[in-house]
NUTI-729520 format. One record per residue (C-alpha): residue in one letter; y, z, x; chain. Coordinates in steps of 0.001 Angstrom, whole numbers. Example, Ala and Ser with C-alpha at 12.3 -4.5 7.8 and 13.67 -1.06 7.14 Angstrom:
2
r/yy/zz/xx/c
A/-4500/7800/12300/A
S/-1060/7140/13670/A
This chain:
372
r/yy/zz/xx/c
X/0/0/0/A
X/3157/-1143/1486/A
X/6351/908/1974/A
X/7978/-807/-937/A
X/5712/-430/-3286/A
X/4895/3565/-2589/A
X/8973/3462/-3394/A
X/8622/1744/-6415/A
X/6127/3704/-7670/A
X/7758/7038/-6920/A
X/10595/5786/-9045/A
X/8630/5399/-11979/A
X/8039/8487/-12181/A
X/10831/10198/-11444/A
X/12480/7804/-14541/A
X/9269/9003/-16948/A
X/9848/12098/-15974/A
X/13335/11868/-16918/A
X/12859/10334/-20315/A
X/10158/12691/-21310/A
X/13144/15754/-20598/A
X/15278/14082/-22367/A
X/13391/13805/-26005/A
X/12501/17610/-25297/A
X/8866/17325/-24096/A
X/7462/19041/-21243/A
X/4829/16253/-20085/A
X/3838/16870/-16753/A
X/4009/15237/-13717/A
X/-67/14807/-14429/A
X/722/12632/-17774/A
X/3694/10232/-16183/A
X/1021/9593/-13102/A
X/-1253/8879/-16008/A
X/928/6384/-18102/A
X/2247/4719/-15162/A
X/-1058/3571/-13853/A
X/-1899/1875/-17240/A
X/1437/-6/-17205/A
X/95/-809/-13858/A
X/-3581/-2032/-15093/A
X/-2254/-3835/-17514/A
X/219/-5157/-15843/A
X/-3067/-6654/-13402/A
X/-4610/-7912/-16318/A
X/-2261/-10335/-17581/A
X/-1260/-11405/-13797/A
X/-5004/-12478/-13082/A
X/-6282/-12954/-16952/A
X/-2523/-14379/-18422/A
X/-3814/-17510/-19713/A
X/-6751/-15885/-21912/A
X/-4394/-13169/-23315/A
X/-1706/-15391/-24225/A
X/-4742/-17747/-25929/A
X/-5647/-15210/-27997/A
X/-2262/-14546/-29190/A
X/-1937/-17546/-30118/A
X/-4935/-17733/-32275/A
X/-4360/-15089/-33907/A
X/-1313/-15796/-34978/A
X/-2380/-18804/-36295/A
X/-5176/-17036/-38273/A
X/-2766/-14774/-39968/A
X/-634/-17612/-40886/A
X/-3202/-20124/-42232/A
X/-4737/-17078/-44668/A
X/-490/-16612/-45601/A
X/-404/-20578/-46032/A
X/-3784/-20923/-48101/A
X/-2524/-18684/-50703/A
X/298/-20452/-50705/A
X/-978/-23879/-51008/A
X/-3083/-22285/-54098/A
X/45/-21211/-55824/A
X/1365/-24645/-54837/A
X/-1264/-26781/-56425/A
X/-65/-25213/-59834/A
X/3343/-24358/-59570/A
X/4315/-27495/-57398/A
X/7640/-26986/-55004/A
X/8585/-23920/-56120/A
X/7782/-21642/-52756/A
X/10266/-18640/-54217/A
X/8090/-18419/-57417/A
X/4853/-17976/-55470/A
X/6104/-15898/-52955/A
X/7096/-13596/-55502/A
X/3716/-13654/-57320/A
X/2039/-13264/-54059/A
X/3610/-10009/-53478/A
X/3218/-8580/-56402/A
X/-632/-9645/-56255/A
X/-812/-7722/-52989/A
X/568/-5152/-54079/A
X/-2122/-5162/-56877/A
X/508/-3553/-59964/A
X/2513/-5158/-62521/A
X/5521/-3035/-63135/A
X/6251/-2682/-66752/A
X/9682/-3589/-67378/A
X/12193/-1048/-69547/A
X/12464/-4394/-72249/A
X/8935/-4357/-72309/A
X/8662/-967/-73190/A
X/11196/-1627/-75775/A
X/9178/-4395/-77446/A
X/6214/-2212/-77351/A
X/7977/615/-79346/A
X/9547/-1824/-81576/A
X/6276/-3391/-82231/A
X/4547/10/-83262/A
X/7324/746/-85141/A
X/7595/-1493/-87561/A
X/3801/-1264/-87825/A
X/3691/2027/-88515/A
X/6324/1626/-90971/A
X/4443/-1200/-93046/A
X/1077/1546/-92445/A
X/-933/-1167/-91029/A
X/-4294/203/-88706/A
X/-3245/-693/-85332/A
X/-5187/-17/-81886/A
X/-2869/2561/-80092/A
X/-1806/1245/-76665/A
X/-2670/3288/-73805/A
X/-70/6051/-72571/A
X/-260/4736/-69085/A
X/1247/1574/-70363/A
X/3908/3631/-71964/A
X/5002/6222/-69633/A
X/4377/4079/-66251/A
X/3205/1049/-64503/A
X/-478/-269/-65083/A
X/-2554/-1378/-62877/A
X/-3775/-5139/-62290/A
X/-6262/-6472/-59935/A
X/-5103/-9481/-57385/A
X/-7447/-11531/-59877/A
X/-5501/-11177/-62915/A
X/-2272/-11808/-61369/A
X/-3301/-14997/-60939/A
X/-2808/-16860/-64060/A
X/-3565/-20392/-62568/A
X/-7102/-19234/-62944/A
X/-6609/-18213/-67093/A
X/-7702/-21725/-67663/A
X/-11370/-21334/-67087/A
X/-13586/-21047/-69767/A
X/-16114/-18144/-70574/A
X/-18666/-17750/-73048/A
X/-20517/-14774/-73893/A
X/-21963/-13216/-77529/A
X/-21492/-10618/-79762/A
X/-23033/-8559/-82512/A
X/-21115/-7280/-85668/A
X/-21782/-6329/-89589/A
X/-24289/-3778/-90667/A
X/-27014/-6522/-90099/A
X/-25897/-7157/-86327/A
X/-25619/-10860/-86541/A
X/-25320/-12622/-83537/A
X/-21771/-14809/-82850/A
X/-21353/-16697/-79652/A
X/-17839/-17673/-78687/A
X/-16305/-19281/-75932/A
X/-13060/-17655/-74351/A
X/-10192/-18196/-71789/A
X/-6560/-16715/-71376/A
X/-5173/-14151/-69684/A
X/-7615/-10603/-69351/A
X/-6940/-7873/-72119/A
X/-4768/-5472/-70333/A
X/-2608/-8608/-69680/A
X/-1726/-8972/-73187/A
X/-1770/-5035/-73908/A
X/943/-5242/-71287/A
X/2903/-8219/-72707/A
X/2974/-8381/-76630/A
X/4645/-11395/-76515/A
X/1754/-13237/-75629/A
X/-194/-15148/-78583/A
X/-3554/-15494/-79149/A
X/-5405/-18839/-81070/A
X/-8983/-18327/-82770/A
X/-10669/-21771/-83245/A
X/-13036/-21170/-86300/A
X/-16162/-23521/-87088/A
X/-16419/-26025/-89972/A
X/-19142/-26910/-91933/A
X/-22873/-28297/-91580/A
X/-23365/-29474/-88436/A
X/-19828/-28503/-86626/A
X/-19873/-25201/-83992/A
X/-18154/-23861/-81536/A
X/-18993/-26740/-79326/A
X/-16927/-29285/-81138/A
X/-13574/-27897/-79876/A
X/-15228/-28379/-76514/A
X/-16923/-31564/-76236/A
X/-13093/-32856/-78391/A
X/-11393/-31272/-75475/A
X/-9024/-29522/-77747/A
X/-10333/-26324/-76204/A
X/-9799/-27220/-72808/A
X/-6038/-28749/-73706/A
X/-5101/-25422/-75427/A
X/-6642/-23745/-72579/A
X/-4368/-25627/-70213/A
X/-1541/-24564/-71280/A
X/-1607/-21287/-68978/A
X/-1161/-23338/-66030/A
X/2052/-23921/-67030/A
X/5591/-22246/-65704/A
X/5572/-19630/-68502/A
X/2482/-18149/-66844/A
X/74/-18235/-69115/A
X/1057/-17457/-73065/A
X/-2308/-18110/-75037/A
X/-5402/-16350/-75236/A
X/-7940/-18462/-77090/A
X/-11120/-17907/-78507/A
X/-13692/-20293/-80587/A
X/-16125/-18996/-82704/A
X/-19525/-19683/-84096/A
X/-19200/-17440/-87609/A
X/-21389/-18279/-90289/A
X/-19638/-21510/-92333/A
X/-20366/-19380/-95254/A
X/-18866/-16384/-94300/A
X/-16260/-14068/-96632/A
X/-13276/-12241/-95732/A
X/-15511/-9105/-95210/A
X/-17226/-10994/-92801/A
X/-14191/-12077/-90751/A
X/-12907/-8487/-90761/A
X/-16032/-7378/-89424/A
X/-16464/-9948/-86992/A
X/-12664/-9427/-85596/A
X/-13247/-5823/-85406/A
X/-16443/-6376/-83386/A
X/-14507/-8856/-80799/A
X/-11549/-6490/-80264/A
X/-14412/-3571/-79915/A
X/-15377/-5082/-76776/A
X/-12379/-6383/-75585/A
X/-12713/-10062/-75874/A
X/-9298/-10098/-77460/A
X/-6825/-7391/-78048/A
X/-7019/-6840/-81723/A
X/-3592/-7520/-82452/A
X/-2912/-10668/-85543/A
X/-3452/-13808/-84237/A
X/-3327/-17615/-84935/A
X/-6315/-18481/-86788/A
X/-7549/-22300/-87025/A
X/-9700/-22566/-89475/A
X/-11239/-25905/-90651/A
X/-12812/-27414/-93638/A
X/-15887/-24652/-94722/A
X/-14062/-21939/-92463/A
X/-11321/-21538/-94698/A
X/-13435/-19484/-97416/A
X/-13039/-16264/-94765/A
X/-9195/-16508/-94828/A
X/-9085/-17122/-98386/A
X/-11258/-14327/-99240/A
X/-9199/-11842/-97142/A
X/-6257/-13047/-98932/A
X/-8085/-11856/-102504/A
X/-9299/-8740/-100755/A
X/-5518/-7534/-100610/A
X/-5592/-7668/-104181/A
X/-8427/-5669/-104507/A
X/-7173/-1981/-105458/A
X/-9769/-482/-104107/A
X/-9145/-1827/-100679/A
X/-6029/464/-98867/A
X/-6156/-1183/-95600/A
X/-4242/-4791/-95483/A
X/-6557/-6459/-93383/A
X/-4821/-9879/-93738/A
X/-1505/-8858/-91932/A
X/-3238/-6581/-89186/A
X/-5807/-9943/-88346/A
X/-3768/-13145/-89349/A
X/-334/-13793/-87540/A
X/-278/-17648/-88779/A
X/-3207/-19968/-90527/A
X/-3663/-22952/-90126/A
X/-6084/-24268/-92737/A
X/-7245/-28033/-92378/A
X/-8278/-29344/-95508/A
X/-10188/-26451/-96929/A
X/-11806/-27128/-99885/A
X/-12014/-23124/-101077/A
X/-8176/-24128/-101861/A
X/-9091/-25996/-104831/A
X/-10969/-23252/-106378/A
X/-8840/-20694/-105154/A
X/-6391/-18431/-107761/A
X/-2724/-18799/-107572/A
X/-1795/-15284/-106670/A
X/-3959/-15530/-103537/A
X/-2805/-18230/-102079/A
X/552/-16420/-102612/A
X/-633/-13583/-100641/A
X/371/-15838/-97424/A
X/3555/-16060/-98777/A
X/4414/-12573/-99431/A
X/3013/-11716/-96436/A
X/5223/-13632/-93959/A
X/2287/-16074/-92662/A
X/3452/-18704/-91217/A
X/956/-21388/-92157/A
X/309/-25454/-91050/A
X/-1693/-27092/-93349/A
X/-3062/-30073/-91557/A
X/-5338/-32996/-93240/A
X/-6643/-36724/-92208/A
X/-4785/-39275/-94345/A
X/-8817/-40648/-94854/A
X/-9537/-37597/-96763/A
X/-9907/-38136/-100329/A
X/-9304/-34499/-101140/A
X/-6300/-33876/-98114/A
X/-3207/-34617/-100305/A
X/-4236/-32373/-103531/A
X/-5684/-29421/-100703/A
X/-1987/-29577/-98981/A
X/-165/-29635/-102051/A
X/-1605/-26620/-103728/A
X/-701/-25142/-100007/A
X/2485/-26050/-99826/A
X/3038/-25192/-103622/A
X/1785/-21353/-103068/A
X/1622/-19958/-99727/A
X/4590/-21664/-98356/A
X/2901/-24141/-95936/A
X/4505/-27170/-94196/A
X/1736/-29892/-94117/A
X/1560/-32602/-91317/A
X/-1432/-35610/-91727/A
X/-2869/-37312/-89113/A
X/-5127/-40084/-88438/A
X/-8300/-39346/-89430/A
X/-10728/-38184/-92230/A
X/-11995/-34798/-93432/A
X/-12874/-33342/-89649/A
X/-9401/-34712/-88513/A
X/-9218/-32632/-85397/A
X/-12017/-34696/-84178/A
X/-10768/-38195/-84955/A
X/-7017/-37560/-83406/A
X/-7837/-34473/-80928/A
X/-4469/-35462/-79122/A
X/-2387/-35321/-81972/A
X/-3886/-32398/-83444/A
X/-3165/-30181/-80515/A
X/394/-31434/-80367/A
X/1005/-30188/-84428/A
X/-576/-26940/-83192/A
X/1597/-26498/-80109/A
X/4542/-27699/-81957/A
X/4178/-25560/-84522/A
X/3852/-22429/-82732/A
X/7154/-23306/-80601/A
X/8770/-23945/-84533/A
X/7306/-20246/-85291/A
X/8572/-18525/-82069/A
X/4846/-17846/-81251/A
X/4538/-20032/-78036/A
């Protein structure tokens, strides 16, 4: 060890000795003799190994930035330029909590409210979603993935029948968090029709498309297979099974309900007039109809078609201008429960012959409505 260097090191730690006086600590000399010689190894490291250190440096910078970018380029594919609007959805995501805002919380109490004041039957919401923030999974914050569509099965009524259904939206807690979001059931028709029409017609998949766009997702929607013949007691109990296990949230919703389908919502119409029945199950399940051609019209009594009237429900009756019985079924609609009718293209199963066009009278009419 040259002269120099002996010198050098000497002053090292005389100025760690210094510093470690000045912030109050009483290292020894032991400690600064300590430190000093791993400045010095490391300082030999990167002389003789420079090039592999600064390598990985490098690639691991460029790790960390290509997982950033990915993410990125996922929010891009759906959101397009707008980098500020995915950054911002990123962070919340990593932070894994949706904050619930104060107007928020205001809707929420406005919205239990007024139900309480008409004594409707409503699922409390949760306190947490009340009093503080609740708590969403990286998953769920991403709505460019509410598109897909699930299917599953449920069991309701005292003789457990079986109802498949197909499903896609934003999760539960997302619309217990955000009231403002609507949700669309797709009823069945008659015969032959299921749940798998609105599929293979790609009027589910359209409808479910619309969460990709910039409002971030605003529909939860649901087809299902319940028996063509099925009453109003039947629809009640088949709601009140689906919002048991959380496949929607139980508040009213949009109900489409073609051709056969439309005995359930006219029978839950006549069950308000039934004294005997105190809960008003058509307001707490229906927040708009939208009947196409259904025949139970015809045979249907005045005062219950009202019922949609008096209630407030919105309702779009839609029929094919091939369907012999389309004109009479919309006029009786429009006569007593306040409907505005629109006809297509098409014959009795009109959703099937213009698919297009039918979504567009649904999606327009729900903007009309202020329920999209």
């Amino acid at each position: 060890m040259t002269g120099a260097m002996v010198q050098q090191k000497r002053m090292a730690h005389d100025n760690l000795g210094r510093l470690a006086k000045s912030r109050g600590g009483n290292r020894s000399r032991d400690t600064a003799t300590s430190m000093t010689s791993i400045l010095q190894s490391m300082s030999l490291l990167y002389s003789k190994h420079r090039y592999y250190v600064g390598l990985f440096l490098v690639v691991s910078l460029v790790v960390i930035k290509r997982s950033a970018s990915k993410k990125l380029w996922d929010c891009h594919k759906v959101h397009g330029s707008d980098r500020w609007h995915c950054r911002n959805r990123l962070r919340k995501a990593n932070r894994g909590q949706a904050e619930v805002t104060r107007a928020q919380k205001k809707r929420i109490a406005e919205m239990q409210h007024n139900l309480e004041e008409q004594g409707l039957v409503y699922p409390p919401l949760p306190k947490d979603i009340q009093i503080r923030t609740q708590a969403v999974t990286i998953e769920e914050m991403e709505p460019w993935k509410w598109s897909d569509v699930d299917q599953g099965e449920i069991t309701y009524g005292d003789e457990n029948k079986s109802m498949p259904y197909y499903r896609c939206g934003p999760p539960t807690k997302i619309l217990t968090i955000n009231p403002e979001l609507t949700e669309v059931v797709l009823l069945r028709g008659a015969k032959s029709f299921s749940k798998e029409n609105w599929k293979t017609s790609g009027i589910l998949e359209t409808l479910c498309n619309t969460n990709n766009n910039d409002d971030m997702g605003n529909l939860l929607v649901t087809a299902w297979d319940l028996d063509e013949g099925a009453d109003g007691n039947e629809l009640v109990a088949a709601f009140d099974a689906m919002s048991a296990q959380q496949v929607i949230s139980g508040r009213p919703a949009v109900i489409i309900s073609p051709s056969a389908s439309g005995k359930a919502l006219i029978g839950l119409a006549a069950m308000r007039l039934n004294p005997k029945i105190e809960q008003d199950d058509l307001k707490r399940i229906v927040k708009a109809w939208v009947p196409v051609s259904p025949t139970a019209a015809l045979r249907a009594q005045d005062a219950v078609l009202e019922q949609y009237k008096t209630s407030n429900i919105p309702t779009l009756a839609i029929h094919g201008d091939q369907d012999p019985n389309g004109d009479k079924i919309a006029l009786r609609l429009i006569t007593n429960s306040a409907a505005k009718a629109v006809k297509l293209n098409g014959k009795h199963a009109v959703y099937l012959s213009s698919p297009k066009e039918f979504v567009e009278a649904i999606l327009q009419f729900l903007d009309e409505t202020s329920l999209y």
